[in-house]
N, C-alpha and C positions, 0 to 999 in steps of 0.2 A: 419481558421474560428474560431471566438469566441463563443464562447458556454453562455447560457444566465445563468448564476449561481452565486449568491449570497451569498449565506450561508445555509447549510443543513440542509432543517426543514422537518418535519415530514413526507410529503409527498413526498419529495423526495429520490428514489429506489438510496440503493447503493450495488453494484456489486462488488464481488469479484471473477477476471478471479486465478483460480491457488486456490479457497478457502478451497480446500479439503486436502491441506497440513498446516504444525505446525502453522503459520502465517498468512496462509489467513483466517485458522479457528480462532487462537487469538483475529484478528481485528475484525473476524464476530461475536464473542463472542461480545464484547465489544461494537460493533454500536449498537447490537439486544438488549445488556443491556440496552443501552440511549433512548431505543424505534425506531430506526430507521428500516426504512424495509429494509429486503438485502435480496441480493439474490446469495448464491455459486454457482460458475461457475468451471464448469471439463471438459476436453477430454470426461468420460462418464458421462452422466447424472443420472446415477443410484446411483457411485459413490458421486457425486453433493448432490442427493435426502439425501445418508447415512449421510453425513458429517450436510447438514443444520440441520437433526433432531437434531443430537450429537447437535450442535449450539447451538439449541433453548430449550433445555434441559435446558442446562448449565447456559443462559443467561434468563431465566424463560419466553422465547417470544413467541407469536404466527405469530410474521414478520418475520418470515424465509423459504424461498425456496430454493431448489435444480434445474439445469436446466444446460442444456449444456454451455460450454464457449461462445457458439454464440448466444444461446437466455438470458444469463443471460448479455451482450450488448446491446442485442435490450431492454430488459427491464429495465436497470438498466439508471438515471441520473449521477451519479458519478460513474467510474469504473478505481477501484483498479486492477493492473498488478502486480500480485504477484505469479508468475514461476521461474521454474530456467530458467539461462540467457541461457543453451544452448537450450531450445526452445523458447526463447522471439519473436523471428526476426521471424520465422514460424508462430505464433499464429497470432501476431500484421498483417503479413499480411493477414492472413485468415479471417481479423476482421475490414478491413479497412472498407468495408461498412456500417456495425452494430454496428459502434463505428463514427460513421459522428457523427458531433454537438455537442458531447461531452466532456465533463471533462473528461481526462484518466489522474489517476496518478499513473505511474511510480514509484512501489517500488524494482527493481531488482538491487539488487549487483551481479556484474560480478567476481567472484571471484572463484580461483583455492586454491586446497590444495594437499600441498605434507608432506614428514617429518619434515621440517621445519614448517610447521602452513599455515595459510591463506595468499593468497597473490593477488593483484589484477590484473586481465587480459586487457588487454590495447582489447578495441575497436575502430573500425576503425573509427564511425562519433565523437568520443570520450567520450559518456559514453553511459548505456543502454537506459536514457532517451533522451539525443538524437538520439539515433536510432529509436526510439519510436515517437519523432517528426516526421522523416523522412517519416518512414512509416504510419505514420497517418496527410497526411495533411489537414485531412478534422476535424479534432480533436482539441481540446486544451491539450495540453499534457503539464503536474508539473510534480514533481519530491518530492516525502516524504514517511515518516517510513521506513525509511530502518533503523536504529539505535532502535525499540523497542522491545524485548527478548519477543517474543513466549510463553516462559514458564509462563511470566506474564502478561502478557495480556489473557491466558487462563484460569487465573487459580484468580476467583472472590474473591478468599481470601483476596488478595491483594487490599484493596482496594484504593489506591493511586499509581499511577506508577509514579514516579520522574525523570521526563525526559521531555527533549524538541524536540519537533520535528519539524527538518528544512524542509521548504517548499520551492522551486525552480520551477520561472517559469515568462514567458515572458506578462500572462496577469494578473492586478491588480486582476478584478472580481475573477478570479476561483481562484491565490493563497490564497485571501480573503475564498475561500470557503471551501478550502483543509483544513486553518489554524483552521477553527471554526469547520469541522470535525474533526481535530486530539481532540480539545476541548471537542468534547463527553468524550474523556477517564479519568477518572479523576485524578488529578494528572498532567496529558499533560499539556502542552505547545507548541501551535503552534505557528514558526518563520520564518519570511520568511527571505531566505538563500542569495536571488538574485536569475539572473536569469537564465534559463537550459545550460546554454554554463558552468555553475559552479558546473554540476551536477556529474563531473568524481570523484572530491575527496571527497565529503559526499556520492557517493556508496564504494571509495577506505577504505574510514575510517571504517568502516561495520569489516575488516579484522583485525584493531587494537583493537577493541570492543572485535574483539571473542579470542583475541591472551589473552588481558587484563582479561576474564573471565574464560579462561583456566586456565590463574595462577594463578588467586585469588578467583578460587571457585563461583566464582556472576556472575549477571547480568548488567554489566554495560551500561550506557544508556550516554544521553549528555546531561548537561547545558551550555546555556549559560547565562553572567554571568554580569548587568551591564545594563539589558535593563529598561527603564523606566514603564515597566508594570509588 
């Protein structure tokens, strides 16, 4: 199913399933700065409630809710997947209905660590956003943000993040719409990457980003380098 989506303007709700950790707060930081309405989604919705306030604090907004992972679905037009991967496959399918017609984009890196550093874990449909196809065929499912640092995307000081974020996905319209979302953040750059059968080694690379910031103390993010705009 193709989801009828454009490009995210005002009135359209964007959902963050998983927004009550570093990164879904980040990103919810950062829409609710550009004016967009969001809405954090949790396992608890009380949880959910805690985290949007912190949100809308931070982000100076009054578009911010709190709401269980399956009503902030039904409520939200765009919905951001941003859990860890060992609970992706569980959620996605407890959400196949309340995520019909939708744009889901897919921000999970599948990723293990031991004493060597981060490493990535091989999935069986071959990455998390294609499982996320799988299990949601009533859906449009991309694939983006997995490459942008938590810590600044949280933290409004910052006012420029220098980085681009690859977009991946099989329908023009919604990766059009993902791309002009990453855009709210300023700074960003959305690119579209190709499409979801490409999406195992822009979550693998997630694991060179953190290995890279371990050793040199930062934040490293990704340009690329060469495009006409």
């Amino acid at each position: 199913m193709t989801a009828d989506v454009q490009t995210p303007a005002p009135e359209q709700v964007i959902g963050i399933l998983g927004g009550s950790g570093p990164q879904g707060r980040g990103l919810g930081v950062r829409f609710a700065a550009a004016g967009l309405p969001v809405v954090i989604g949790s396992r608890k919705a009380d949880r959910a409630e805690e985290a949007a306030a912190d949100i809308a604090r931070v982000a100076g907004s009054s578009r911010v809710t709190g709401a269980s992972n399956e009503e902030c679905a039904q409520r939200s037009d765009i919905v951001l997947v941003v859990v860890p991967f060992e609970g992706h496959a569980d959620l996605l399918t407890s959400l196949g209905e309340a995520l019909a017609g939708k744009v889901v984009v897919d921000c999970v890196n599948p990723l293990g660590f031991d004493k060597q550093g981060p490493y990535p874990l091989k999935v069986a449909e071959g990455s998390a956003a294609e499982q996320a196809r799988e299990l949601l065929p009533d859906s449009t499912v991309t694939a983006a943000f997995h490459h942008l640092s938590a810590v600044l995307l949280g933290d409004l000081e910052v006012a420029s993040i220098d980085s681009d974020v690859l977009v991946l996905g099989d329908d023009r319209s919604a990766t059009d719409a993902v791309q002009a979302l990453a855009e709210t953040i300023p700074g960003v750059r959305g690119v579209y990457g190709g499409r979801l059968r490409n999406a195992a080694q822009i979550e693998a690379l997630t694991a060179n980003l953190i290995a890279a910031n371990r050793r040199y103390k930062c934040h490293a993010g990704v340009r690329i380098t060469d495009l006409p705009v």
